[in-house]
Structures are given as C-alpha cells and as structure tokens.
N, C-alpha and C positions, 0 to 999 in steps of 0.2 A: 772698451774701445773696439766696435764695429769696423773702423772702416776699411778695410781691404773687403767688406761684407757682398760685394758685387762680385769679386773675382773670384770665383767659383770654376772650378774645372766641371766641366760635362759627367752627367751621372752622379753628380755630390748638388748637394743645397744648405743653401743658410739657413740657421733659426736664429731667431734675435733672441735676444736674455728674455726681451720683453714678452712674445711670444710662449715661451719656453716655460715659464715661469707660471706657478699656480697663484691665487688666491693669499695674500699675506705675506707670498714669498717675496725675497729679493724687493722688497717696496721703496728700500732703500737706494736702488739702483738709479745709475746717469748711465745711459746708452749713449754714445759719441760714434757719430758718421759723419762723411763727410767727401763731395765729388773731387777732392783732391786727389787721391791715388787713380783710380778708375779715370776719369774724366782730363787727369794733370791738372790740375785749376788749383794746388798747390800755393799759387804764388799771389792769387785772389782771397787768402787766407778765410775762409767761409768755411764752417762747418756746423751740422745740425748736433744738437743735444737734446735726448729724450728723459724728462726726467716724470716720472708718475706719482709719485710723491709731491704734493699741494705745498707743500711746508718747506721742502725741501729745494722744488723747484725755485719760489721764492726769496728764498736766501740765496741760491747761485745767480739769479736776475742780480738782486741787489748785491752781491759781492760783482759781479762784474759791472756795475753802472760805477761801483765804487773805486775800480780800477781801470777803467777808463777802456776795457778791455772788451766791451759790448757790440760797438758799433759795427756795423754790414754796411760797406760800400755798395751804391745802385748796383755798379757793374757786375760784386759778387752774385748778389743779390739774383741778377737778369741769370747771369754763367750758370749759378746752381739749378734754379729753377728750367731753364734751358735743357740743361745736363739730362737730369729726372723726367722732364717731359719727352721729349726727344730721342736721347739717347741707347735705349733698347739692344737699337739693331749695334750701334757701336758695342756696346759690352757682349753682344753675343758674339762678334765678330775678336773683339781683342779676348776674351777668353779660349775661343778657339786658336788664334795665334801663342798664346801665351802655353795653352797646354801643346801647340807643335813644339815650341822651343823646347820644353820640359821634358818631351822627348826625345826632342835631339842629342841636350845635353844628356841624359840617360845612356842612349845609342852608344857616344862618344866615349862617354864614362868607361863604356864595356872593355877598350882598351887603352885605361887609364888606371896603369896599376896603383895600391895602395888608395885609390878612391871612389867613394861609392855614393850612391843617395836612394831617394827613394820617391815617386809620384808626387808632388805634393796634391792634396786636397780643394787647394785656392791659394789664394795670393800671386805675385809672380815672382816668389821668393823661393829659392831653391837650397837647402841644408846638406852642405858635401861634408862626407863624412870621410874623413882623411887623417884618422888613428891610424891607418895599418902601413901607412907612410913611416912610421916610428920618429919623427920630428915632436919636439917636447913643445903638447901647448901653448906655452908664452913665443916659442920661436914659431908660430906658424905662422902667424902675421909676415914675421921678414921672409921667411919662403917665399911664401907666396909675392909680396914685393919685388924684393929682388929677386930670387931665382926665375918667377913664374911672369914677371914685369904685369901682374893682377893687383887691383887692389879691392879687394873684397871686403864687407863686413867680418872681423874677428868674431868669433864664437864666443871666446872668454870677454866678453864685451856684454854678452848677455846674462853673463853668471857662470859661476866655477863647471856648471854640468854642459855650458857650451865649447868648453877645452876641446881641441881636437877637431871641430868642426869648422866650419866657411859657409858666410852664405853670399850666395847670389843672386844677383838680378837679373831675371831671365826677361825682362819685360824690353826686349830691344831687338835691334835688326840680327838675321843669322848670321850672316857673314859676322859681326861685331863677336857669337855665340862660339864658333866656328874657329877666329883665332885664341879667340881665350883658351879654346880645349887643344888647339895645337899649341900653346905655349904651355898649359898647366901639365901635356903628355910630353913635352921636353925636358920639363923640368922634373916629374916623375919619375919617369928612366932614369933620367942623369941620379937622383936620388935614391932609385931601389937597387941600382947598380954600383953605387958607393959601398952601402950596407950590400 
C-alpha cells in the first residue's frame, strides 16, 4: 500500500517496492496507489494497482470482474488522470503546507508537557507520543475525548506497540491546528498537575 506515496516532506523521497526491488525479488507484489489521499478524490473511489507478475495480475482482473468490484466510473476515470497530469504544482504546494503544520504542531508541542513527536518523513499524519503523560493505554482515547474535546486516531487501534500514542491529521487549516494544541495544553497541565 503506496498511497500517501506523493506526500513527501522536502529533503525525503519515495521508492516504490517496485523500483526497489531487484530481479526475482518481491515478483509477487501488488503495489496499491491511489489520488485519493493527495488529490481528496476519495469519494470517486479510483485507485491504481501495480501488479508484475502476468499470472498473478490475471487472477486479481478476474477475481475482481467476479466481484463486481472492477468497474471505473468516467468521472474517476477523467479525476485521476487529471490529478497525475496536472497536478504537480498542487502536491508541491500542499507538501509544503503540510510540512508547516508539522511544524507547528512540534513548535507547540515544546510546551505541552508529557507529549512529544517527532518530523514525520511523509504523509500528513503525525504520531504524539503521550506515555509520559502516565494515562493507561486503553484510557487514552477517553483523555483525549473528553478531557482534551480531540478525537484522534487511538494508537492501540493499530496494534498493542501503538499503546501510548495518538495520531493526527495535520493535513488542515492552522487555526483548526492551533485549537487542538490549546486544548490538548489544557488538558496536559490539568493532568500533570493532578499527578
């Protein structure tokens, strides 16, 4: 699964598996992108699959003709293609945005006790690392709910090693960025101050 493969912070790049990948290796691989994330076209449900394997490719055609799960509407159809030709100067422009935010939230971070992160590389997903908060895992969801009025992706949502953590979507307006960190620095204090 490629597709956040365009959001790229400045100074980093993507390799594709397929790329990447020597002679015999990986032959088996389905490389999945798609102008939904980057582009929002999400809801035009279109996305590419790269499969190299002849035999393999094959069977994915015919299991999706079989599940009726094949079809491309024009409209994606034009959107995608659109996106890819087009599109350029947008993705350099919203990576640019997306890595301000990332810094913002950083910035803000710095007086926001008990939580921390770190650059991400791409995407416009941010991993708060809020162990030193001392809130128990399964309770950090409602924290952040209720004390912090956030609602964030749950860490243990992604597996027992996502315990402890939060993520978020930095991919939006400042101001939107801006109350979050006033409310999640309210709700910090209020909580390192108990303990």
């Amino acid at each position: 699964d490629e597709i956040h493969d365009d959001l790229i912070m400045p100074g980093y790049r993507h390799t594709t598996l397929m790329k990447a990948m020597r002679p015999g290796e990986f032959e088996w691989a389905m490389i999945c992108t798609a102008p939904s994330k980057t582009f929002n076209l999400a809801g035009l449900q279109i996305s590419n699959i790269f499969i190299k394997d002849v035999k393999k490719r094959e069977e994915f055609q015919k299991e999706l003709r079989r599940s009726g799960a094949g079809g491309i509407n024009i409209m994606a159809l034009n959107a995608c293609q659109a996106a890819y030709t087009y599109g350029k100067n947008w993705v350099k422009t919203l990576n640019n945005y997306i890595e301000q935010n990332f810094k913002l939230v950083l910035e803000r971070l710095e007086k926001i006790p008990g939580v921390k992160a770190k650059m991400p590389q791409g995407t416009y997903l941010m991993w708060l690392d809020c162990r030193e908060l001392g809130i128990p895992a399964e309770e950090l969801n409602d924290f952040f709910l209720k004390e912090a009025g956030l609602w964030l992706d749950h860490g243990l949502m992604f597996g027992e090693s996502g315990g402890g953590f939060m993520r978020l979507n930095a991919a939006t307006q400042r101001s939107t960025i801006n109350e979050a960190m006033d409310r999640l620095q309210n709700a910090a204090e209020k909580v390192i101050n108990e303990n």
